[in-house]
PDBQT receptor file of N, H, CA, C and O in Angstrom, charges set to zero:
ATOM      1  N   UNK A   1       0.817  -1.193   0.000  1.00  0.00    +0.000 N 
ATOM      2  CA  UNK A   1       0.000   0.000   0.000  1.00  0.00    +0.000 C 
ATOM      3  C   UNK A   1       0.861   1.257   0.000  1.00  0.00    +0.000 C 
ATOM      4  O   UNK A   1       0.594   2.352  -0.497  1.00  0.00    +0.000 OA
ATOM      5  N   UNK A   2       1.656   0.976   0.483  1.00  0.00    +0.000 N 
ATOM      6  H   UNK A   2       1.873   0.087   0.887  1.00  0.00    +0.000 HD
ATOM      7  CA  UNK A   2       3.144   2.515   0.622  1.00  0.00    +0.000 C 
ATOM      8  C   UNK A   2       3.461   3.039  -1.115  1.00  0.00    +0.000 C 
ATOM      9  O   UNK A   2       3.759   4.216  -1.315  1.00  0.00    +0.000 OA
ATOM     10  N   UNK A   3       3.360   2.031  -2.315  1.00  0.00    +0.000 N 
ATOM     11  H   UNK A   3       3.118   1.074  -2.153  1.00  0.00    +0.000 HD
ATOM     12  CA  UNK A   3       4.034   2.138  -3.268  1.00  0.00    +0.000 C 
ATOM     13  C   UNK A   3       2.794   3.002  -4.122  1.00  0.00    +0.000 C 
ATOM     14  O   UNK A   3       2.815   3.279  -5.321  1.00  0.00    +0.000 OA
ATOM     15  N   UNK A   4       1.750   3.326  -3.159  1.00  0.00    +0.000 N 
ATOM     16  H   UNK A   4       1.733   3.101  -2.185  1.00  0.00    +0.000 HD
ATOM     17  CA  UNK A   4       0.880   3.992  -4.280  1.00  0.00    +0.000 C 
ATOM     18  C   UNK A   4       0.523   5.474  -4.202  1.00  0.00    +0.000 C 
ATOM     19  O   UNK A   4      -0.120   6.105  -3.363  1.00  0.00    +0.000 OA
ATOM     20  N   UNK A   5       1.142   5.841  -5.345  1.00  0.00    +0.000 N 
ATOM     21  H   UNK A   5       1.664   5.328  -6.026  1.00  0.00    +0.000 HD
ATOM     22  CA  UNK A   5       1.495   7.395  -5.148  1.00  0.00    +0.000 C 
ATOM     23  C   UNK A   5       0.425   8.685  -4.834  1.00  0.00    +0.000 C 
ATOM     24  O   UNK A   5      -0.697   8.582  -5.329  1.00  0.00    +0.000 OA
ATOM     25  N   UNK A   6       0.732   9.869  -4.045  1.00  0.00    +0.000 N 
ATOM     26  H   UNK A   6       1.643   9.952  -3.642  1.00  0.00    +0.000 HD
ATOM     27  CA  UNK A   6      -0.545  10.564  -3.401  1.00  0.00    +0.000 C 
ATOM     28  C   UNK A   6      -1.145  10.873  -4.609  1.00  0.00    +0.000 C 
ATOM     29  O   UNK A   6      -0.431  11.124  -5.579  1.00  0.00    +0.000 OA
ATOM     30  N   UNK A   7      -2.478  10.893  -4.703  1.00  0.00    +0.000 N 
ATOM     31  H   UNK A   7      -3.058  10.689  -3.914  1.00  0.00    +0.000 HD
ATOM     32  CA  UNK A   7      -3.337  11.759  -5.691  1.00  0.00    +0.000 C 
ATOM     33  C   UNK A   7      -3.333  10.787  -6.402  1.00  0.00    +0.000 C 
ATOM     34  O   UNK A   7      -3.451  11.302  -7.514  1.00  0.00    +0.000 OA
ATOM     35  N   UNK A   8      -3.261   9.343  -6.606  1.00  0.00    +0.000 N 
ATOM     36  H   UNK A   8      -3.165   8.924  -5.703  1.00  0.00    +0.000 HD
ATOM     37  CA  UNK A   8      -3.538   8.489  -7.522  1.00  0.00    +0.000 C 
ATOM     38  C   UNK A   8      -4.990   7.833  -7.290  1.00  0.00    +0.000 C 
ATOM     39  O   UNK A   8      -5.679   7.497  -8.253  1.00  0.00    +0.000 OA
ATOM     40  N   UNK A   9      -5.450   7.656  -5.851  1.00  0.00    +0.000 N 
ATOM     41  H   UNK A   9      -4.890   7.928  -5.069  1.00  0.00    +0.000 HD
ATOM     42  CA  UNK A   9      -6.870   7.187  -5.426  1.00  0.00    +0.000 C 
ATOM     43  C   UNK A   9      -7.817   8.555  -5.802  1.00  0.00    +0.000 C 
ATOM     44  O   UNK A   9      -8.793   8.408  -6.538  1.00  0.00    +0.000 OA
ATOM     45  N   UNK A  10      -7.503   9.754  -5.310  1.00  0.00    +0.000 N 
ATOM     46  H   UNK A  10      -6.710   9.873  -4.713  1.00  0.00    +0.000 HD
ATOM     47  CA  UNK A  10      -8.736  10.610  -5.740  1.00  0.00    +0.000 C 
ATOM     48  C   UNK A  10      -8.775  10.484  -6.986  1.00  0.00    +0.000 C 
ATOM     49  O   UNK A  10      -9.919  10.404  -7.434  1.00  0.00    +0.000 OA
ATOM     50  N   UNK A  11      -7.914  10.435  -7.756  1.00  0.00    +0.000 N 
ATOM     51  H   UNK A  11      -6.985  10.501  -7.391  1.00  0.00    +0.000 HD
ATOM     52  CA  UNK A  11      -7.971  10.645  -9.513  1.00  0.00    +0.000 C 
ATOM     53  C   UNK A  11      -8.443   9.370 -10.083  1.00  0.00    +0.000 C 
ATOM     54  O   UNK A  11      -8.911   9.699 -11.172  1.00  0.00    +0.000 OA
ATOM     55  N   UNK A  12      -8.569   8.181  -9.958  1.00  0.00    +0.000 N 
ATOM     56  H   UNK A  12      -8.188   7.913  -9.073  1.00  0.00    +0.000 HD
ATOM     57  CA  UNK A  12      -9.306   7.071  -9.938  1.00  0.00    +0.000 C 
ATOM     58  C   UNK A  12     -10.608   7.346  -9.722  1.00  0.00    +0.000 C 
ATOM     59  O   UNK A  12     -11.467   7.295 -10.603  1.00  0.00    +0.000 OA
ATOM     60  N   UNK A  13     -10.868   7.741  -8.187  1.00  0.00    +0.000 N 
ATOM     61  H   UNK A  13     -10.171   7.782  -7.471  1.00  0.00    +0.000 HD
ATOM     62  CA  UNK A  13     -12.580   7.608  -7.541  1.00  0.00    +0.000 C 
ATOM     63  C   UNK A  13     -12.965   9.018  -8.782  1.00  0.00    +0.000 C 
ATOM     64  O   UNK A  13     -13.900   8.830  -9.561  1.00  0.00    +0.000 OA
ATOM     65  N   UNK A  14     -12.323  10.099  -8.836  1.00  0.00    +0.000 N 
ATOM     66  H   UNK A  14     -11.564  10.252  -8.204  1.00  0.00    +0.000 HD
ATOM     67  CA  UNK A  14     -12.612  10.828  -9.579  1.00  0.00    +0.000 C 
ATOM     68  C   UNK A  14     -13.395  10.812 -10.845  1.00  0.00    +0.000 C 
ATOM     69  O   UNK A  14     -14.490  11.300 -11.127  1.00  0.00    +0.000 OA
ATOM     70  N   UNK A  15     -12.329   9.949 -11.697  1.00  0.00    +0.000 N 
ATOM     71  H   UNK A  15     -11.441   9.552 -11.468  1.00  0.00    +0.000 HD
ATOM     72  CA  UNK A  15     -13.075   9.048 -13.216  1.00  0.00    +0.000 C 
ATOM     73  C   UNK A  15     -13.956   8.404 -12.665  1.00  0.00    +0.000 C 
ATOM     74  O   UNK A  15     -14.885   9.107 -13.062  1.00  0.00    +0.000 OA
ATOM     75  N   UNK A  16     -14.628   7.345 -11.842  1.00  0.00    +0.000 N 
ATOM     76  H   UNK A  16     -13.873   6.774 -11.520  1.00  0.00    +0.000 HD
ATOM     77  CA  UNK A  16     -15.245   7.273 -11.975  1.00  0.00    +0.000 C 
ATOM     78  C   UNK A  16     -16.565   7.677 -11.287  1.00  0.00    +0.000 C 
ATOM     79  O   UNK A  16     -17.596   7.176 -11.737  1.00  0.00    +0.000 OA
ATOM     80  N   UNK A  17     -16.634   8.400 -10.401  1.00  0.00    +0.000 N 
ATOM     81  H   UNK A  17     -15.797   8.806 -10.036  1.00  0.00    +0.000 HD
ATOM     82  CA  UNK A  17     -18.006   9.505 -10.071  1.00  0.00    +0.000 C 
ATOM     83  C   UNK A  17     -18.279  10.302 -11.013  1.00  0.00    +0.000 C 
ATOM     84  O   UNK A  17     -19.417  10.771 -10.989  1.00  0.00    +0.000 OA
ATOM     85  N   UNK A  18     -17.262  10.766 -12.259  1.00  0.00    +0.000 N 
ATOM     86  H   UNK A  18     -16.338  10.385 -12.279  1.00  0.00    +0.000 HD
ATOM     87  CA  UNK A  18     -17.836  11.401 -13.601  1.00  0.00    +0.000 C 
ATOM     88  C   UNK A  18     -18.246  10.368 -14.835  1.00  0.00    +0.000 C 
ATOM     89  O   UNK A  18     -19.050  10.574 -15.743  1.00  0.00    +0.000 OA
ATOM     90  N   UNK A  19     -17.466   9.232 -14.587  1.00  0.00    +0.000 N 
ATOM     91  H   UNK A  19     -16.812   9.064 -13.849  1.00  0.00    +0.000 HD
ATOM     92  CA  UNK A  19     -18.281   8.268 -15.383  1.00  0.00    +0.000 C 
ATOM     93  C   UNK A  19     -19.359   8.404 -14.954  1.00  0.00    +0.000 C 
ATOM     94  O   UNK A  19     -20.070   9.169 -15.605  1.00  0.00    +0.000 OA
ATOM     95  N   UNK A  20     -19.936   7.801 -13.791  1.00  0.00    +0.000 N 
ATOM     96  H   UNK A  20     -19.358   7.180 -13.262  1.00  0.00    +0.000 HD
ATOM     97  CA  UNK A  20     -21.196   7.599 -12.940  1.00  0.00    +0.000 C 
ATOM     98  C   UNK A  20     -22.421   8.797 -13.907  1.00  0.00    +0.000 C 
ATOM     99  O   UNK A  20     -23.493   8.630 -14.491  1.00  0.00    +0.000 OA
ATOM    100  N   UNK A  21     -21.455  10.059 -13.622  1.00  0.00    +0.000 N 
ATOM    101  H   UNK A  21     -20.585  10.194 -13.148  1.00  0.00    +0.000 HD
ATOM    102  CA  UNK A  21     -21.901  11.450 -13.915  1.00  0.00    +0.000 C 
ATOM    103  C   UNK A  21     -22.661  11.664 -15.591  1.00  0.00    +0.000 C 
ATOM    104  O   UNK A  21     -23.595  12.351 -16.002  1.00  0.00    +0.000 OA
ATOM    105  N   UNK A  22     -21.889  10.873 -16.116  1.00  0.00    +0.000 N 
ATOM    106  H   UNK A  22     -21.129  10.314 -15.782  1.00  0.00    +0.000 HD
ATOM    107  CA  UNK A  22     -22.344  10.803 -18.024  1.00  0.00    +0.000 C 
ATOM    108  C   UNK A  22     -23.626   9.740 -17.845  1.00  0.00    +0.000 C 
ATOM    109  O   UNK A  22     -24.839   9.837 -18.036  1.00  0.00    +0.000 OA
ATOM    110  N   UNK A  23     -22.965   8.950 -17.498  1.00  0.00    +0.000 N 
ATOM    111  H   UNK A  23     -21.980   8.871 -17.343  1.00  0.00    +0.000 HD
ATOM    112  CA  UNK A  23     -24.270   7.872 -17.454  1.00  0.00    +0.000 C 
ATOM    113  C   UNK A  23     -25.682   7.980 -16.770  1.00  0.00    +0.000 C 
ATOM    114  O   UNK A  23     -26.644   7.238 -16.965  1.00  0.00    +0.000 OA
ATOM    115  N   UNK A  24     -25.605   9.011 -15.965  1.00  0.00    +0.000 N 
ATOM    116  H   UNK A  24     -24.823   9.614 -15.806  1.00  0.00    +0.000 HD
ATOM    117  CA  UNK A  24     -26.788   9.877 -15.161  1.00  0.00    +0.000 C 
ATOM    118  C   UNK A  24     -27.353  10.637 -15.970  1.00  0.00    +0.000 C 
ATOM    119  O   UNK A  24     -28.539  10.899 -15.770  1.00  0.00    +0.000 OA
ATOM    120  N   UNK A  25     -26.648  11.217 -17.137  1.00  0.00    +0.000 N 
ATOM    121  H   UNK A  25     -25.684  11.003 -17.299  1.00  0.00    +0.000 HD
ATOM    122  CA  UNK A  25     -26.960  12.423 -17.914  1.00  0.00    +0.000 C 
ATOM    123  C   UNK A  25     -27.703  11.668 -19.120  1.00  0.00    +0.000 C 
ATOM    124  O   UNK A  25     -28.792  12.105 -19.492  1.00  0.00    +0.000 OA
ATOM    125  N   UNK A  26     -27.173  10.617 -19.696  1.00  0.00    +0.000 N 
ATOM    126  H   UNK A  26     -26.289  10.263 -19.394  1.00  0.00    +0.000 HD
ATOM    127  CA  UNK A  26     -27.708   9.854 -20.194  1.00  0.00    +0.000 C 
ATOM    128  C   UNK A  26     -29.185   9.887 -20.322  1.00  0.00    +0.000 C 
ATOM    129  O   UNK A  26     -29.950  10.288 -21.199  1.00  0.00    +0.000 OA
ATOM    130  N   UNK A  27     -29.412   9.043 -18.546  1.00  0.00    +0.000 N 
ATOM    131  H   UNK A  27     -28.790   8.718 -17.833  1.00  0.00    +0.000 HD
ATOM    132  CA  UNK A  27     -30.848   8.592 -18.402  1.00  0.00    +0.000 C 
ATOM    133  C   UNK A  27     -31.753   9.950 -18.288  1.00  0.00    +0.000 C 
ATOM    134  O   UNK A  27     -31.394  10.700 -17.380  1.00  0.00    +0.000 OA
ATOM    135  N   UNK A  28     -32.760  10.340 -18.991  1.00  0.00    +0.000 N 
ATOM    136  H   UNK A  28     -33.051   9.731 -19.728  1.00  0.00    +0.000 HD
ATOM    137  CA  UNK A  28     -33.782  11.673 -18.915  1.00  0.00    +0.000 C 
ATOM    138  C   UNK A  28     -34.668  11.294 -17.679  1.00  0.00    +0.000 C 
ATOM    139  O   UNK A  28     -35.399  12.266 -17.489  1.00  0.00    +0.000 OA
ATOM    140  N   UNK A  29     -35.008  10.050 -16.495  1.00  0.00    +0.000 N 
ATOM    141  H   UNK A  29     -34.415   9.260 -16.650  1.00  0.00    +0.000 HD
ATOM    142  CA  UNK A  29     -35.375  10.292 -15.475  1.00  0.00    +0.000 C 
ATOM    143  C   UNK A  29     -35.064  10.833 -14.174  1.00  0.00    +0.000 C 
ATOM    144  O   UNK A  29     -35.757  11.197 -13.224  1.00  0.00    +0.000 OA
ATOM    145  N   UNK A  30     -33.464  10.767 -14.469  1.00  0.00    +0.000 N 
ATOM    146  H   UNK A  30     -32.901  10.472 -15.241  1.00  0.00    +0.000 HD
ATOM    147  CA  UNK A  30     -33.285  11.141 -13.046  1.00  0.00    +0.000 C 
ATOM    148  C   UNK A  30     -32.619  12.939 -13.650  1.00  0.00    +0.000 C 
ATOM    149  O   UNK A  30     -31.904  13.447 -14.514  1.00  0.00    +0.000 OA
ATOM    150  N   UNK A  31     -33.523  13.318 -12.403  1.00  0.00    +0.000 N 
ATOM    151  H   UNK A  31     -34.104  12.906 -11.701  1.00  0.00    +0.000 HD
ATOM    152  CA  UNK A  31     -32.913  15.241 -12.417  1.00  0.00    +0.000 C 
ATOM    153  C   UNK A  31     -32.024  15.479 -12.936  1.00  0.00    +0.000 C 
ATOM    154  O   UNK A  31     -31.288  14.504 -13.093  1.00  0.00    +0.000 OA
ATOM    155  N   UNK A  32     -31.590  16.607 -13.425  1.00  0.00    +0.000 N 
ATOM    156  H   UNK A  32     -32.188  17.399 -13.298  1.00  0.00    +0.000 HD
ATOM    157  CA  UNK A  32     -30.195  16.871 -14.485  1.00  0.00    +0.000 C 
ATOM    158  C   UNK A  32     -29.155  17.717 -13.475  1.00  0.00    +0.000 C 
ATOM    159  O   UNK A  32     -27.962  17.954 -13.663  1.00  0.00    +0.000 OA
ATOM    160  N   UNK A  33     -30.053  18.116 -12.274  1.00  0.00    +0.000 N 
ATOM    161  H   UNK A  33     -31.022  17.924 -12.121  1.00  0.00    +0.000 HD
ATOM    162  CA  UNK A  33     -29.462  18.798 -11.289  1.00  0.00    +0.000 C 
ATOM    163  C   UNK A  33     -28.708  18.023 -10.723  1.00  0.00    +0.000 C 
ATOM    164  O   UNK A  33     -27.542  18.410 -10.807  1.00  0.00    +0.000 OA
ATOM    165  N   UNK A  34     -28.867  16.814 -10.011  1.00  0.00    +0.000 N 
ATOM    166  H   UNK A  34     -29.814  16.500  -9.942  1.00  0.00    +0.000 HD
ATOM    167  CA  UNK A  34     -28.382  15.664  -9.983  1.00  0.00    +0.000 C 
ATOM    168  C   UNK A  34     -27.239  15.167 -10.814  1.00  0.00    +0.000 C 
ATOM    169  O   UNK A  34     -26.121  15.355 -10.336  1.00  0.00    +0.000 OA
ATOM    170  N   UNK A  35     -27.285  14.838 -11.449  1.00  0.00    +0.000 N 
ATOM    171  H   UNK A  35     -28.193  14.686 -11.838  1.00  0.00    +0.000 HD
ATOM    172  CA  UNK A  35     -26.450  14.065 -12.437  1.00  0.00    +0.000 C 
ATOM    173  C   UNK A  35     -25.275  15.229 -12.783  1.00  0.00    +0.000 C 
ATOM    174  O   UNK A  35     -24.191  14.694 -13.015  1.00  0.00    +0.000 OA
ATOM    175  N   UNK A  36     -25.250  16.743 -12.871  1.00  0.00    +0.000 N 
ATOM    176  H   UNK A  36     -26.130  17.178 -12.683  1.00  0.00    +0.000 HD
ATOM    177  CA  UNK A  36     -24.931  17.571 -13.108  1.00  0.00    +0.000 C 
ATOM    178  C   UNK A  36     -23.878  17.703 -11.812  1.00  0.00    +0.000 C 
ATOM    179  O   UNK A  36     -22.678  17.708 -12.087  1.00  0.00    +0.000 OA
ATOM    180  N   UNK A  37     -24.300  17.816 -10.344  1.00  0.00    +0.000 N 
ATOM    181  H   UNK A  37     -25.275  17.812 -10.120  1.00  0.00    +0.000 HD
ATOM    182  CA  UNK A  37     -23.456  17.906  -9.636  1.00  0.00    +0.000 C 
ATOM    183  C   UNK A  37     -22.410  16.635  -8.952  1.00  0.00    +0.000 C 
ATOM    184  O   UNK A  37     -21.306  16.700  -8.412  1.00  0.00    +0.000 OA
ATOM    185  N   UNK A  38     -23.231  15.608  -9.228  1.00  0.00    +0.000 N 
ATOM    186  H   UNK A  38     -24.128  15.555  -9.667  1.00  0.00    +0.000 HD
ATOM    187  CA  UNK A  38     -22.044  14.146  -9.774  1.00  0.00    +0.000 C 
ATOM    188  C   UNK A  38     -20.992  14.167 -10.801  1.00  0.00    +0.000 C 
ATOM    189  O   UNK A  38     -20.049  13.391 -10.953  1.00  0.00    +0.000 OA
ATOM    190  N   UNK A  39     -21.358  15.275 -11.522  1.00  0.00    +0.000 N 
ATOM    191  H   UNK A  39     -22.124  15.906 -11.399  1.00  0.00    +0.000 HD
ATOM    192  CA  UNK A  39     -20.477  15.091 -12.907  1.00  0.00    +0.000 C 
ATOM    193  C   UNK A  39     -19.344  16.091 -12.254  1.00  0.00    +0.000 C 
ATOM    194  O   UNK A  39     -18.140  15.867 -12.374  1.00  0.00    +0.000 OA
ATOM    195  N   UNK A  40     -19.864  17.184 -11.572  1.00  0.00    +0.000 N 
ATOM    196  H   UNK A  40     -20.843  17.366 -11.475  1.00  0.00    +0.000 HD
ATOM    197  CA  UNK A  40     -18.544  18.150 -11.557  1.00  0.00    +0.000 C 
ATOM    198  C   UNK A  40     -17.562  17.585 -10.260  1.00  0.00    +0.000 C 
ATOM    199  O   UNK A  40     -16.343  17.742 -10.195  1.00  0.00    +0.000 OA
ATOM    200  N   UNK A  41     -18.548  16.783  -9.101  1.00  0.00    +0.000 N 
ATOM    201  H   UNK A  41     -19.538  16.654  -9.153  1.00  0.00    +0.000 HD
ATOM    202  CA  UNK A  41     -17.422  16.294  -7.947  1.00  0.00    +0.000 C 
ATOM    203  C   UNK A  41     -16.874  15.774  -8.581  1.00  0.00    +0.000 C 
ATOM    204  O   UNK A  41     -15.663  15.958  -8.461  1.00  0.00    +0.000 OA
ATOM    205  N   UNK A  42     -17.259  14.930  -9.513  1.00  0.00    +0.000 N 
ATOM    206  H   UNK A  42     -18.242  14.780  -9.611  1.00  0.00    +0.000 HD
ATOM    207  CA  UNK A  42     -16.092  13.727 -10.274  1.00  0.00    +0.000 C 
ATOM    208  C   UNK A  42     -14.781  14.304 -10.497  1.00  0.00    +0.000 C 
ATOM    209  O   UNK A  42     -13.681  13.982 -10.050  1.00  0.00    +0.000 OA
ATOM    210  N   UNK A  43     -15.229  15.452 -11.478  1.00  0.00    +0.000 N 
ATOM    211  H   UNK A  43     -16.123  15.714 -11.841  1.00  0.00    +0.000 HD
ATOM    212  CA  UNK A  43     -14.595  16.650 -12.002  1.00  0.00    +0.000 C 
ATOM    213  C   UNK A  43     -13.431  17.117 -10.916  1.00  0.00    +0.000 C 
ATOM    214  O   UNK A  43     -12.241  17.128 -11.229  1.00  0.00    +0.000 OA
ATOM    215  N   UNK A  44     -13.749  17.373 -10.047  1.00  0.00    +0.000 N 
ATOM    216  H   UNK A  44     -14.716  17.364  -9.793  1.00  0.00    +0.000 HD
ATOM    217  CA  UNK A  44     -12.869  18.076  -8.943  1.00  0.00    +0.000 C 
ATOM    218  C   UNK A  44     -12.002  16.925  -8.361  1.00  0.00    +0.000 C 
ATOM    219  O   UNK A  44     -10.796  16.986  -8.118  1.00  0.00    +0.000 OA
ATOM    220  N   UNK A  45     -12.801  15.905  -8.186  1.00  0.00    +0.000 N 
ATOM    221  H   UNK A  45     -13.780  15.855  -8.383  1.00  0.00    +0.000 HD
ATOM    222  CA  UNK A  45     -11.385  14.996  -8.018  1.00  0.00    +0.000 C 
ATOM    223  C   UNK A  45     -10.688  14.634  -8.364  1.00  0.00    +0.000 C 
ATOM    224  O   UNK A  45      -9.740  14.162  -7.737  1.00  0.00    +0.000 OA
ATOM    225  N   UNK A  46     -10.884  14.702 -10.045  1.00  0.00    +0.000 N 
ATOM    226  H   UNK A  46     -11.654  15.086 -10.555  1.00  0.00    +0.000 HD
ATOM    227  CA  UNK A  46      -9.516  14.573 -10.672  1.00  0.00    +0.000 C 
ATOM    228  C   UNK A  46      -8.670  15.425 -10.970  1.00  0.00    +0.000 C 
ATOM    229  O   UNK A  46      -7.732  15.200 -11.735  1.00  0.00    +0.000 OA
ATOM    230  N   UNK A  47      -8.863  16.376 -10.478  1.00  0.00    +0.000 N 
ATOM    231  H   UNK A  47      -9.625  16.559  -9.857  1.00  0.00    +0.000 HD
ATOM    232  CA  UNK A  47      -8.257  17.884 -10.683  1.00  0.00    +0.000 C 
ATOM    233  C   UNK A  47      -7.262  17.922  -9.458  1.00  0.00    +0.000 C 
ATOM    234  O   UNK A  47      -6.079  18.233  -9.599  1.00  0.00    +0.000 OA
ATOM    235  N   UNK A  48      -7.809  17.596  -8.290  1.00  0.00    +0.000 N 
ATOM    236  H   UNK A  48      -8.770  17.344  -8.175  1.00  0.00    +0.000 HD
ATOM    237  CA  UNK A  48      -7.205  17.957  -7.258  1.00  0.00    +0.000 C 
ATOM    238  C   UNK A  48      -6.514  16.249  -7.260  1.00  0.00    +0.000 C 
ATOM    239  O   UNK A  48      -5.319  16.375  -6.993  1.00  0.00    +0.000 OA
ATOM    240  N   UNK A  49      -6.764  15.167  -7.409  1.00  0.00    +0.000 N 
ATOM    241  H   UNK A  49      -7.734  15.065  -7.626  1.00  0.00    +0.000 HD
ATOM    242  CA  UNK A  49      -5.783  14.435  -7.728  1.00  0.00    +0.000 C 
ATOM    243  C   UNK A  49      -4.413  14.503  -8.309  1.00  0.00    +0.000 C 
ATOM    244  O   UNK A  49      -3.313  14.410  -7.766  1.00  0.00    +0.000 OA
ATOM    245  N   UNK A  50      -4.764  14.691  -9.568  1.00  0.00    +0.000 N 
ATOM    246  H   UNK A  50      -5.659  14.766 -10.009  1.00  0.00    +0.000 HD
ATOM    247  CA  UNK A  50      -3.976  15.433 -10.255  1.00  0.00    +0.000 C 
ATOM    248  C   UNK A  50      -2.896  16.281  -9.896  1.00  0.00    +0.000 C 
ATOM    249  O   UNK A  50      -1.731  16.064 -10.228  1.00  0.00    +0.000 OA
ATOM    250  N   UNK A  51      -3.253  17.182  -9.264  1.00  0.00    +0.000 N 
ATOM    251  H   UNK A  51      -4.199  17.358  -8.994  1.00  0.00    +0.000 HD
ATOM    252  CA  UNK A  51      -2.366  18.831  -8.261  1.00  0.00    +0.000 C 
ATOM    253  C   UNK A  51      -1.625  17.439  -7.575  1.00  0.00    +0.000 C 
ATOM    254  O   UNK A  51      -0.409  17.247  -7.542  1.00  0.00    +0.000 OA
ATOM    255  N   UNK A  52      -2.630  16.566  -7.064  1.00  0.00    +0.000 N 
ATOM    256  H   UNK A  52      -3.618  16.721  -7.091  1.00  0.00    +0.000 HD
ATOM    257  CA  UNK A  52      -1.364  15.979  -5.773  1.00  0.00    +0.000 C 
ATOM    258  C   UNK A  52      -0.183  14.914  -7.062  1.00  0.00    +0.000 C 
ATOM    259  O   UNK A  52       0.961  14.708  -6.658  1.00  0.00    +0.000 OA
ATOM    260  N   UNK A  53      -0.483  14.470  -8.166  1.00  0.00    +0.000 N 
ATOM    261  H   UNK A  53      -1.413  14.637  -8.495  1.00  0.00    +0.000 HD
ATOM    262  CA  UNK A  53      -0.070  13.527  -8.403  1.00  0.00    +0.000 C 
ATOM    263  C   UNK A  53       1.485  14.781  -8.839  1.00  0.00    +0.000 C 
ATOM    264  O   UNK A  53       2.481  14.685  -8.122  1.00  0.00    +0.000 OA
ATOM    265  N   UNK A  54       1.482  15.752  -9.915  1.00  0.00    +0.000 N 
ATOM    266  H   UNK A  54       0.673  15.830 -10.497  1.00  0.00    +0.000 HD
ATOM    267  CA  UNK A  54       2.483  16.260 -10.056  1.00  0.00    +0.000 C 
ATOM    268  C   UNK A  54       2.858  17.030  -8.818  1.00  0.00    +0.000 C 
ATOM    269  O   UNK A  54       4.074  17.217  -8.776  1.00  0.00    +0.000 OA
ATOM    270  N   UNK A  55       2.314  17.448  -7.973  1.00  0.00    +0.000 N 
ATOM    271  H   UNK A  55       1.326  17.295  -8.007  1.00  0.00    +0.000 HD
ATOM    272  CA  UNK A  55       3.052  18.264  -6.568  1.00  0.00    +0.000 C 
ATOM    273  C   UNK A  55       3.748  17.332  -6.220  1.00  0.00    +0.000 C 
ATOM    274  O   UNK A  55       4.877  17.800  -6.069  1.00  0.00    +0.000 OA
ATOM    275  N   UNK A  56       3.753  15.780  -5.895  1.00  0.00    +0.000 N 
ATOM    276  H   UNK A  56       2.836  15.400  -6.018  1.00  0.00    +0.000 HD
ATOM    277  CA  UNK A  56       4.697  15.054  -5.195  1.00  0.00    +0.000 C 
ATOM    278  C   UNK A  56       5.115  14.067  -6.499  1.00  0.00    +0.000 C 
ATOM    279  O   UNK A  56       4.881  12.883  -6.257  1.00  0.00    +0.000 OA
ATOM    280  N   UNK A  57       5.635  14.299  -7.710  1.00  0.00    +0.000 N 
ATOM    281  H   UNK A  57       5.825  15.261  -7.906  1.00  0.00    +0.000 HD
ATOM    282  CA  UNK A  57       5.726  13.298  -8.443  1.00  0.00    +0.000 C 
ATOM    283  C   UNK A  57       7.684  12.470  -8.077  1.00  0.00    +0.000 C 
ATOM    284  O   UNK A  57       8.128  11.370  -8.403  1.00  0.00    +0.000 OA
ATOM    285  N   UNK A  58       8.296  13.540  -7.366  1.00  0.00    +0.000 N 
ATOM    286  H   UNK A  58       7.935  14.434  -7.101  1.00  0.00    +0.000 HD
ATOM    287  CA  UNK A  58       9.573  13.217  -6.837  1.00  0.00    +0.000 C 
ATOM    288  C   UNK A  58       9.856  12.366  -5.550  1.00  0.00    +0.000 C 
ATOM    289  O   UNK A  58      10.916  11.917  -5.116  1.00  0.00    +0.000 OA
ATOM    290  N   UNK A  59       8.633  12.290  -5.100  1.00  0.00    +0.000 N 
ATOM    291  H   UNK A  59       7.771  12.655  -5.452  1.00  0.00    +0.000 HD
ATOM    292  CA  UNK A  59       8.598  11.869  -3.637  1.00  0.00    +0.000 C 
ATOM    293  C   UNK A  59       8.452  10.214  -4.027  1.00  0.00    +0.000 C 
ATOM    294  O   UNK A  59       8.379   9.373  -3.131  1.00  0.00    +0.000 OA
TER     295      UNK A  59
């Protein structure tokens, strides 16, 4: 578990809560408000994954 680098799990869960997020958008029953703010957490976690994966890519 030590060998797995910071910002590699949010950027994973990330993809996929915005997968989740398309496939919500997809379906026309469920709210778009909904599916809309699944799509952008997704969004943010891979962003801020990301920040961590190059901030410590030396470590």
């Amino acid at each position: 578990m030590e060998n797995i680098r910071e910002g590699l799990i949010p950027t994973v869960l990330g993809t996929a809560v915005t997968t989740a997020g398309i496939v919500m958008k997809q379906n026309r029953r469920i709210n778009s408000m909904i599916s809309n703010t699944v799509f952008g957490f997704g969004l943010a976690h891979i962003v801020l994954g990301a920040i961590d994966l190059v901030e410590h890519r030396n470590k």
